[in-house]
C-alpha positions as CSV (number, residue, x, y, z in Angstrom):
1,X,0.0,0.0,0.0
2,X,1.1,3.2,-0.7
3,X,2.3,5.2,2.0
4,X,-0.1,9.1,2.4
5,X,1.4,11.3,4.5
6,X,-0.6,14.0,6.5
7,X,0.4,17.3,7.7
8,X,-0.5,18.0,11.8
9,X,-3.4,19.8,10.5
10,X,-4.5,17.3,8.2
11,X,-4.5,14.6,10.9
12,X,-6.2,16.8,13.2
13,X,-9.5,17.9,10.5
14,X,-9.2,14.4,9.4
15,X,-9.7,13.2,12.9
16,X,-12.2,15.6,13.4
17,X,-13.7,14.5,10.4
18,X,-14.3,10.8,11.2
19,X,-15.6,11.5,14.7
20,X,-18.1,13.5,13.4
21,X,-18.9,10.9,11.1
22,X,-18.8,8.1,13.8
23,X,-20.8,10.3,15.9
24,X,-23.7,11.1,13.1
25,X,-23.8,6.8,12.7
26,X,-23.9,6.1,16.4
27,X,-27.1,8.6,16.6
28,X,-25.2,11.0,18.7
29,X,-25.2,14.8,18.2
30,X,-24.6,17.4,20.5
31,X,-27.1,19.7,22.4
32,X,-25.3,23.0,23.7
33,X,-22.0,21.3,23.4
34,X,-22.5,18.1,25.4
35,X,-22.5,14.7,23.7
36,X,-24.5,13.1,27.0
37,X,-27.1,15.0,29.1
38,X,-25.7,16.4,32.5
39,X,-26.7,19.3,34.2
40,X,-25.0,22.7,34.7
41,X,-24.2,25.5,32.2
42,X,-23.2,24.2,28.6
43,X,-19.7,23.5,28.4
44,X,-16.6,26.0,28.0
45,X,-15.0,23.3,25.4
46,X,-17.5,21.1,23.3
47,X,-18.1,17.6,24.0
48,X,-16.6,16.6,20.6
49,X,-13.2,18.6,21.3
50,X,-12.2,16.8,23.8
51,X,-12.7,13.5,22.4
52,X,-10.8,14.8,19.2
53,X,-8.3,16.0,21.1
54,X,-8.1,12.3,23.4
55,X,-8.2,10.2,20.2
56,X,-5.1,12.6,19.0
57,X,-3.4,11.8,22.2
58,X,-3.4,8.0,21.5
59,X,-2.3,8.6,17.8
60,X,0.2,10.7,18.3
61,X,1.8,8.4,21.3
62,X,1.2,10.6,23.9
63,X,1.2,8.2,27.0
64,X,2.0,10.7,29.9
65,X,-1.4,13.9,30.1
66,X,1.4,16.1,31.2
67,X,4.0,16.1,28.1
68,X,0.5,15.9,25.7
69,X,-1.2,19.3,27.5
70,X,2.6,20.6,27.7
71,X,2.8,19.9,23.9
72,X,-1.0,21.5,23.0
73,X,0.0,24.7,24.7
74,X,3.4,24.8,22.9
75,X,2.2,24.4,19.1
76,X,1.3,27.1,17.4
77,X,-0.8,24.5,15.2
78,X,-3.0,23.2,18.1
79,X,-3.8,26.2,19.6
80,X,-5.0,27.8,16.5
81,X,-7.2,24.7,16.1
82,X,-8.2,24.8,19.7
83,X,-8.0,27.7,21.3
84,X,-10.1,27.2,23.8
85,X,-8.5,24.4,26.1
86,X,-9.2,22.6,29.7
87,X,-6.8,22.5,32.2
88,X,-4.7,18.6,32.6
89,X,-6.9,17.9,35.6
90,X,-10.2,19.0,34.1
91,X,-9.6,17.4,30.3
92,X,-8.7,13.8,32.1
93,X,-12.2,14.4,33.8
94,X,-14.0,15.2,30.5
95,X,-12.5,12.0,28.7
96,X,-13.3,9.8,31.5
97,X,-16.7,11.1,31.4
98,X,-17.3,10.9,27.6
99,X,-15.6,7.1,27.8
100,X,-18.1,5.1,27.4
101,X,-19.2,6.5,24.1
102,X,-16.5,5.1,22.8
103,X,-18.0,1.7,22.5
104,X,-20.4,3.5,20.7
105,X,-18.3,5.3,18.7
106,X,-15.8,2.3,17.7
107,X,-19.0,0.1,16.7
108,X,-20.2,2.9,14.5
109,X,-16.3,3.1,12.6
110,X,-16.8,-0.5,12.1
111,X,-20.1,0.3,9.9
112,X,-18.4,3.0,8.1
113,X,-14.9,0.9,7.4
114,X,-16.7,-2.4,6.4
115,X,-14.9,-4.8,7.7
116,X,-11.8,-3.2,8.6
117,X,-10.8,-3.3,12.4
118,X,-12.1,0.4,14.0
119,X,-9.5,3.1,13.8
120,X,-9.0,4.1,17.4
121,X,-9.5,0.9,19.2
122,X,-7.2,-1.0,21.8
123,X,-6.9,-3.6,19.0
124,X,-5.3,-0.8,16.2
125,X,-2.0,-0.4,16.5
126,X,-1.3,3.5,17.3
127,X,2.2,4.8,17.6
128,X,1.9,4.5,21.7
129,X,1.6,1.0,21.3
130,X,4.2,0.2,18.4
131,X,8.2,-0.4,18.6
132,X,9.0,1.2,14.9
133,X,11.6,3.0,15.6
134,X,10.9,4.6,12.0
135,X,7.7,6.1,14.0
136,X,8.0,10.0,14.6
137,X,10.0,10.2,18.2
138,X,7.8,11.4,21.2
139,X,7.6,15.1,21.5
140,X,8.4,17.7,24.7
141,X,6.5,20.4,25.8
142,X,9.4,22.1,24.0
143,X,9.7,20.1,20.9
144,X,8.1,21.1,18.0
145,X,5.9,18.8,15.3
146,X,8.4,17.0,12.9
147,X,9.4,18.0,9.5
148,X,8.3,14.7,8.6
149,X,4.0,13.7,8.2
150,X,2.8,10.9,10.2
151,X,0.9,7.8,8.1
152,X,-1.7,6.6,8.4
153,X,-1.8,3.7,10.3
C-alpha cells in the first residue's frame, strides 16, 4: 500500500472529520455542546473537542497527560485549532466522562470501514503502542511537530 502522508493539521481535520462521522452513525449529536445530558451551564469546550483532542493523544503516542497538554500549549498549530482548552486535571475528567461513548463510537467506525478493524481501538495499532523505531520520536512540551507527516496507520 502506498504510504499518504498528513500534515499535523490534516490529521487533526481528518480526525475531526471521522468522529463527526462516527458520531452522526452512532445517533449521537450534541445539544449546547454536550455529547451526554448532564446538568450545569453548557460547556466552556465542546463535547466533541475533547474526544478529538483524546483520540489525538493516543495517535500521536502521547502516553504521559502532562507532556500531551505541555505539547498542546506549545504548538502554534494546536492552539490555533483549539484555542479554547481545559486545564490537565479538568480534560482527564471530561475524557473519563465521555468514555463510554466510545463503544459507541468504535461500533459505529466499524459500519463506516466495512470490515476493517475500527480506527482508534485497543486492538489498532497506534504509535503509543508500536516499537517502529521509523515512528516520529515522542515530543516535549518544547519540541516542535516533525518536519516529517505521520501515516496513516
Amino acid at each position: 500500500m502506498p504510504e499518504v502522508a498528513f500534515s499535523l493539521e490534516d490529521l487533526v481535520v481528518a480526525t475531526y472529520c471521522a468522529l463527526d462521522d462516527a458520531l452522526s452513525k452512532a445517533g449521537i449529536s450534541a445539544r449546547k455542546g454536550r455529547l451526554i445530558p448532564r446538568p450545569g451551564p453548557p460547556p466552556e469546550v465542546d463535547d466533541r473537542e475533547i474526544l478529538c483532542l483524546a483520540i489525538l493523544q493516543e495517535l500521536l503516542g502521547y502516553e504521559s497527560d502532562n507532556h500531551y497538554q505541555n505539547w498542546l500549549a506549545a504548538n502554534p498549530i494546536m492552539r490555533e485549532l483549539f484555542p479554547r482548552r481545559l486545564s490537565r486535571p479538568n480534560f482527564a475528567d471530561r475524557r473519563a466522562l465521555l468514555t463510554p461513548l466510545m463503544q459507541r463510537l468504535c461500533a459505529a467506525f466499524c459500519d463506516i470501514a466495512g470490515e476493517a478493524p475500527p480506527p482508534f481501538s485497543p486492538s489498532t495499532p497506534t504509535r503509543s503502542m508500536c516499537a517502529d523505531s521509523s515512528a516520529p520520536a515522542r515530543k516535549s512540551a518544547s519540541g516542535a511537530w516533525p518536519e516529517r507527516a505521520i501515516a496513516p496507520l
